[in-house]
N, C-alpha and C positions, 0 to 999 in steps of 0.2 A: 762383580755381579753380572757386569754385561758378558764375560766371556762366558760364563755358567748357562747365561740364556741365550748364548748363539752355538753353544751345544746342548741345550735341551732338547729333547725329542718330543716330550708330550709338550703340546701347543699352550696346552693352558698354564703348565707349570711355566712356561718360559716367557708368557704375558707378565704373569704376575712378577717374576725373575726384573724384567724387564721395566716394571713398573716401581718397582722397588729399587732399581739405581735411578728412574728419575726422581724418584723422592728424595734420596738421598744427597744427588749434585742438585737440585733445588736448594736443601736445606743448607749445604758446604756456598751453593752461592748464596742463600741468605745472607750467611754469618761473615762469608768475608765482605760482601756491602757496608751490610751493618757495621766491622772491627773499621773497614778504610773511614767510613762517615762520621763514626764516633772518634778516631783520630782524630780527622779533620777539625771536628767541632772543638778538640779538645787542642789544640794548636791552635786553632784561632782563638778562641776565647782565653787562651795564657798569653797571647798577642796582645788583648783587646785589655787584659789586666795590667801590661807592660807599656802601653799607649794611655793608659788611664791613669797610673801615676807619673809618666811624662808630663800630661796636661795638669796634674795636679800641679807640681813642681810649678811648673810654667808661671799660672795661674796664680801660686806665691808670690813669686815673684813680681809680676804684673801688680801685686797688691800692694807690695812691701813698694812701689816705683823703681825699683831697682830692673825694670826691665824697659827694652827700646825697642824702636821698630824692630830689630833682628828679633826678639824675645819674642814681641807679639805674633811675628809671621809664622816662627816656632809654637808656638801656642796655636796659632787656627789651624797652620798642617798637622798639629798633633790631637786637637777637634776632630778635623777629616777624619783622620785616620783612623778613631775611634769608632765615630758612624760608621764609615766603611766595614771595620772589622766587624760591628755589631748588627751589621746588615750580613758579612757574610756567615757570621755564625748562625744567625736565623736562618737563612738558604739551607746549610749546612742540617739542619736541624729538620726542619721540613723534608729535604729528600730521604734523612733517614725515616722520619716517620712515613714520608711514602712506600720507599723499599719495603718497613717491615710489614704496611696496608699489602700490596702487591703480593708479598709472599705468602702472608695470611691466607688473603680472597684466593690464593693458586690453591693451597692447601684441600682448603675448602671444597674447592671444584673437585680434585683428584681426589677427595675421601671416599665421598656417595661412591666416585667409578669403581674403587677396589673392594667397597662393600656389597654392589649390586652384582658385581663380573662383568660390567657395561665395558665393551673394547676388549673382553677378551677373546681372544678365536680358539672358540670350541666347536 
């Protein structure tokens, strides 16, 4: 689209041209934010499932007294690690829902300009 609008002639045809691939690399950078961050969340929280029956296990153990100081220090590293992961799934989560706020609010702003012609040079 951008090559079409850097050989357009009429002005206006090639604003619009021109407005039409930033909508589109807006929307390609939406969706890949979006695919990285829902990864992310979705590795960390098979992490945080993976860390959860660690400390379960643990935790058994500890009950059954079959465990010793090594067991318990395993047990509260495998606590941390838990909070940890479930802290960064939240982060994880939160930036996505900021990206998709962001990409929304942009949206938004560029609709009224290609309904009104505001920015384009005629």
């Amino acid at each position: 689209m951008r090559a079409e609008a850097a050989s357009e002639r009429d002005a206006v045809a090639q604003a619009s041209l021109e407005r039409q691939a930033d909508a589109v690399q807006r929307r390609a950078d939406a969706w890949e934010r979006a695919a990285t961050l829902m990864r992310r969340a979705s590795v960390l929280r098979r992490e945080m499932m993976a860390q959860t029956e660690a400390l379960r296990a643990g935790l058994a153990g500890f009950h059954s007294g079959a465990t010793d100081i090594v067991g318990l220090t395993n047990v509260a590293e495998t606590a941390r690690g838990v909070a940890a992961e479930a802290s960064s799934v939240s982060e994880a989560r939160e930036e996505l829902d900021a990206a998709i706020t962001r990409t929304a609010i942009q949206t938004d702003k560029a609709a009224p300009l290609q309904q009104t012609g505001v920015g384009r040079n005629e």
